[in-house]
C-alpha angles and dihedrals in degrees: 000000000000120000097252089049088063115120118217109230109244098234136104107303089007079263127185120248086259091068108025108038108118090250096049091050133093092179119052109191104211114197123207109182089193124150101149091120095042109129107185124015107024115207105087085113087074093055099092095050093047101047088045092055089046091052081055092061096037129107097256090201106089115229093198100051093023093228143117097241105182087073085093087067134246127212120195112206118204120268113286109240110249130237126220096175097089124336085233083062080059097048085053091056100046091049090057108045091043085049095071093043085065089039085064097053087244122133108242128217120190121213118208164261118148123332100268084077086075097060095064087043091053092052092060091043085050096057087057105032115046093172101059121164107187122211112205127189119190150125085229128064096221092198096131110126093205132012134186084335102320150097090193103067128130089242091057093054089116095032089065089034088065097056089059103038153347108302119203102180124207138207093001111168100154127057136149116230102251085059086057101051089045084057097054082057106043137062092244105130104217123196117195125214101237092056088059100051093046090054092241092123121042123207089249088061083059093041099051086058087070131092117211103274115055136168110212113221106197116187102185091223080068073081118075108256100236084076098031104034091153098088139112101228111030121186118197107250118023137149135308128228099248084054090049102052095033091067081035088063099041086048093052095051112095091355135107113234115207109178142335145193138206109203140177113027112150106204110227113207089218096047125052101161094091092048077057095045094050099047088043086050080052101041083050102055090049087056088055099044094049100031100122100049084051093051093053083044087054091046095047098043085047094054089043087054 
């Protein structure tokens, strides 16, 4: 086949089957395009394909690590089907389908989709992992125990979170108050935005409030929206994402990451930077999760050379 007959897989990072078959990966993406709980702007269905399709047109080498990450392997399943009979249906789905990616001893990463999706993760990560901390990064608090009929909806994530680990919550700006009632009786370790930007907490105070195994929860509105302006809910402020990545990396030293999710982004057709910044987000956190094994690839493959 000619060169410029050659197909591009459609898979995280367009990878070959050396680095992205399901025995060769340490890493499975596992994309929910699920909305059905979104109360405001619907379209996060549409996350996981678009941040797929913007990993495909990224530089795979990491300037910041100075490594190819994806030579731990990253398989990219196909998209889970999608449920509209009840969201706890969904929650059932998710749990199973991220249960065999631990069976198999792979981290999972969920694609979403709106921020229910990380409940039924959670459960699967939970059967494996009693000693969670989770690490949640959003504008909302998502605290509520119930909303619009549901326990399952995409404003109860950490709700739910709270009843399986330890939850240390990041960039929150918007709660209810009953949210914020729940908080002043609960173990939940929230960190507000504001306090952020103004330097008066440090990623190593976020960090300290994890055990040493954590799953990371990112909803893309935890971002400022001048920079992620692609979500559903967006709250005015919000984090940077030198902010973002720098906790990231903090949370990810010393620690044992399980499992992780990246949820509600709303691709917008004009505007294909968030999509970028979502897959790269991804693309990073795998770097750090996995920053020592690439650095003993890196080694090997330099004294081969």
């Amino acid at each position: 086949m000619s060169e410029r007959a050659c197909r591009v897989p459609y898979n995280f990072c367009g990878l070959s089957p050396e680095h992205s078959s399901w025995s060769q990966s340490r890493v499975v993406i596992v994309p929910v395009p699920y909305d059905l709980t979104s109360t405001y702007i619907a379209g996060s269905r549409g996350g996981p394909a678009a941040i797929i399709s913007a990993s495909m047109n990224m530089e795979t080498f990491d300037e910041e690590l100075k490594t190819e990450t994806f030579r731990v392997g990253i398989h990219t399943q196909e998209q889970l089907e999608t449920s509209a009979a009840s969201p706890e249906l969904m929650m059932e789905v998710i749990e199973e389908a991220v249960g065999e990616v631990l069976a198999a001893n792979k981290l999972p990463i969920v694609l979403g989709g709106e921020h229910s999706i990380t409940i039924g993760a959670l459960r699967a990560v939970r059967k494996k992992h009693r000693r969670l901390s989770i690490l949640h990064f959003d504008a909302h608090a998502d605290l509520r125990d119930s909303y619009q009929g549901t326990p399952f909806s995409h404003a109860c994530a950490a709700r739910r979170a709270s009843e399986m680990g330890r939850v240390v919550q990041v960039g929150i700006r918007s709660m209810s108050a009953p949210e914020e009632q729940f908080l002043k009786n609960s173990e939940v370790q929230t960190f507000y935005a504001a306090d952020l930007a103004s330097g008066k907490v440090h990623p190593q105070e976020i960090a300290s409030r994890l055990g040493e195994e954590i799953y990371i929860s990112i909803d893309l509105d935890v971002f400022d929206p001048a920079c992620m302006p692609a979500t559903g809910t967006p709250e005015p402020g919000g984090l940077n994402w030198y902010e973002v990545i720098g906790i990231l990396r903090m949370a990810c030293e010393g620690r044992r990451v399980v499992g992780a999710d990246v949820v509600e982004l709303c691709p917008m057709p004009q505007n294909v930077a968030p999509d970028f910044l979502a897959a790269k987000l991804v693309y990073r956190l795998i770097g750090y999760i996995f920053r020592d094994k690439l650095t003993r690839i890196k080694s090997t493959e330099t004294r081969k050379k």
